[in-house]
Every structure is written in C-alpha cells, then in structure tokens.
C-alpha positions in Angstrom: 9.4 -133.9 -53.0 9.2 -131.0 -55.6 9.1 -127.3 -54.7 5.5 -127.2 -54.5 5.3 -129.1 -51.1 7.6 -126.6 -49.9 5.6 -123.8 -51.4 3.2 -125.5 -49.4 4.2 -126.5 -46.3 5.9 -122.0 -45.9 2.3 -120.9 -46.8 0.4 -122.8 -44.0 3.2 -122.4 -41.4 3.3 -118.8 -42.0 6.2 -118.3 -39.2 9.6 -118.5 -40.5 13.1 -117.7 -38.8 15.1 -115.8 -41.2 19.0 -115.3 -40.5 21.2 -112.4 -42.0 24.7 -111.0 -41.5 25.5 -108.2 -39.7 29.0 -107.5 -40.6 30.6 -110.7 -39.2 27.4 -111.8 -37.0 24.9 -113.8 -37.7 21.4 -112.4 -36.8 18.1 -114.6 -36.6 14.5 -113.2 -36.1 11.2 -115.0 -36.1 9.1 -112.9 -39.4 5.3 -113.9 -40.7 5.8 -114.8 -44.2 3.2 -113.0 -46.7 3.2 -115.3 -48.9 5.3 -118.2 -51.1 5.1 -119.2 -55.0 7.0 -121.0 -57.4 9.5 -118.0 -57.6 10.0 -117.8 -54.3 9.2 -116.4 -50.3 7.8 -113.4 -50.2 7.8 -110.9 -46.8 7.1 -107.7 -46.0 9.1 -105.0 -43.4 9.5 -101.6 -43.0 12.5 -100.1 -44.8 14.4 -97.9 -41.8 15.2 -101.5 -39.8 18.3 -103.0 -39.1 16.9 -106.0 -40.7 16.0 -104.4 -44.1 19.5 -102.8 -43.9 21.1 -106.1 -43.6 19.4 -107.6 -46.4 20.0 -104.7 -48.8 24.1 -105.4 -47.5 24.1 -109.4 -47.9 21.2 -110.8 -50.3 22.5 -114.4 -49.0 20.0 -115.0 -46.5 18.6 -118.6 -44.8 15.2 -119.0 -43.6 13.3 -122.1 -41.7 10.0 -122.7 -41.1 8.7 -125.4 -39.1 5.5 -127.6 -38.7 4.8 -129.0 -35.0 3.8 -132.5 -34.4 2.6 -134.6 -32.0 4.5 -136.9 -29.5 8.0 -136.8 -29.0 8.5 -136.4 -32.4 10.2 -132.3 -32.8 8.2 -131.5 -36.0 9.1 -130.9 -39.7 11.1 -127.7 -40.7 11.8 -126.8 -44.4 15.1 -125.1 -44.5 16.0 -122.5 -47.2 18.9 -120.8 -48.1 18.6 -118.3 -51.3 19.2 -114.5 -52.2 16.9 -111.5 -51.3 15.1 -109.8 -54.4 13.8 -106.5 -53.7 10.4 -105.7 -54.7 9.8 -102.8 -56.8 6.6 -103.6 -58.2 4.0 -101.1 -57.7 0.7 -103.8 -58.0 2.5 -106.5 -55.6 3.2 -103.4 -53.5 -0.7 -102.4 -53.7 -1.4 -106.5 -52.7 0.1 -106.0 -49.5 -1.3 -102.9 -48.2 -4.2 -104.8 -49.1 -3.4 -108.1 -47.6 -1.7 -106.5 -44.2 -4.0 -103.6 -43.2 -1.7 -103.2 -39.8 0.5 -101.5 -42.3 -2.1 -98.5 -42.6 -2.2 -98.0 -39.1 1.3 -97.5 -39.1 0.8 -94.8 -41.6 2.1 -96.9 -44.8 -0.6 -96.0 -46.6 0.9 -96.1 -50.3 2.8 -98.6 -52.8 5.5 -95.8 -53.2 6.2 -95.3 -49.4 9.7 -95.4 -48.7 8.8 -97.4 -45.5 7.2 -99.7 -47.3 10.1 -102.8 -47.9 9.1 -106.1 -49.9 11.6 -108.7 -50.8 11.3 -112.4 -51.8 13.8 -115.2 -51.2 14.3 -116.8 -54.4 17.2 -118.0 -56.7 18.1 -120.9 -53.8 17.6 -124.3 -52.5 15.1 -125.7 -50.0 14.7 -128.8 -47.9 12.6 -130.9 -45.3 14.2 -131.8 -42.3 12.9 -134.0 -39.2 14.6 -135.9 -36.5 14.8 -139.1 -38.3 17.0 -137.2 -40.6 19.1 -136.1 -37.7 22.6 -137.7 -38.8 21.9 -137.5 -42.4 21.2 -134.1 -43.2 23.5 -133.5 -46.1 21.5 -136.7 -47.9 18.5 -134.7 -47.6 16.7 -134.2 -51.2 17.4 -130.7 -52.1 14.6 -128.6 -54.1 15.7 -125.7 -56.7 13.2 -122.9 -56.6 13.0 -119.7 -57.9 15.4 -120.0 -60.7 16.6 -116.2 -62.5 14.1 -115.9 -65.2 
C-alpha cells in the first residue's frame, strides 16, 4: 500500500466525513471531496461557515472515507488525519468554479470571492481499515502523504 491507492480509493469514493474542533468539541460532517493528489485532499466550502471557521482555528483535522461492500462484510474506509492548507491560488481557485458550477448559482462567481474557501489536507498520515482489522488497528500500515515541500 503506497499513497497512491489511497489517492485512489478518496477520488472514486468522493464522500468523506471530516472531523474538526470546536473549542473543546469534536464536530463531524459528511463533505464531497473535489479532488485528491500526491500532496494531498482537496475540498471546497464557502468561507462564512462554522466549518471553514473551525478549520482556520485548528488546522489538525481527520477525515474518513469509505468504500461499501458486499455481504456482511462493513466496507473499506481510508482514514486520514493531517493539517488544513488554505488555498490561495488564484488558477486552482478558477478550477473549481469550473469543476462545481453549483457554486455560480450561489453567486460565487470569481477566484477572488471572499466566499469562495479551498483547503487541502496534506502534511499527515493515511490508512486502510476493514473489519478484519478490527482488533489490530494500530498495526495498520500507515501512508505519509503530502510532505511540506
């Protein structure tokens, strides 16, 4: 396992359940990922949410995305834990106006709107988890991804 298949298993899940602090509470949401590289998670929210807020306060964030199966079998998650980059740049920016036209319709219709929030989760560590693993999760192979440049 290599960061790749977790690069690839986030981009066709799509769905991923990202916890942040609020103060002393945790806080979990279900959030459609745009898109995941070597560096890292990427998503997309608008800038006036709690959420946004809470990532700007605690970069430490965890995020799980999971994979149903068939059976009895519970399905595969990959499990990340890293810290929140905001995204300044104005041609990613562009790329997902582009790639999330909902945002338009919203009236985010810029790169430089200051609705307009994109992070990605990067500098952390990811790893597979299933059912089998159950009673051995901290022997699960851990994955370095998105490594300060």
């Amino acid at each position: 396992m290599d960061s790749q298949d977790c690069v690839k298993f986030a981009n066709q899940s799509k769905l991923a359940y990202f916890t942040t602090a609020d103060g002393d509470q945790p806080r979990v949401r279900p959030i459609g990922l745009w898109f995941a590289d070597d560096h890292g998670f990427y998503f997309q929210t608008e800038a006036n949410k709690a959420f946004y807020l809470q990532i700007k306060a605690n970069k430490k964030v965890g995020v799980c995305f999971y994979g149903p199966q068939c059976g009895s079998d519970l399905g595969t998650v990959v499990r990340v834990a890293g810290e929140v980059e905001l995204v300044d740049d104005p041609s990613l920016k562009a790329r997902v106006l582009q790639d999330r036209p909902f945002l338009k319709a919203m009236g985010i219709d810029k790169p430089e709107h200051p609705l307009l929030g994109v992070f990605c989760v990067s500098n952390g560590e990811a790893f597979f988890w299933t059912m089998q693993d159950n009673m051995k999760e901290s022997e699960a192979p851990r994955v370095k991804f998105g490594q300060r440049r």
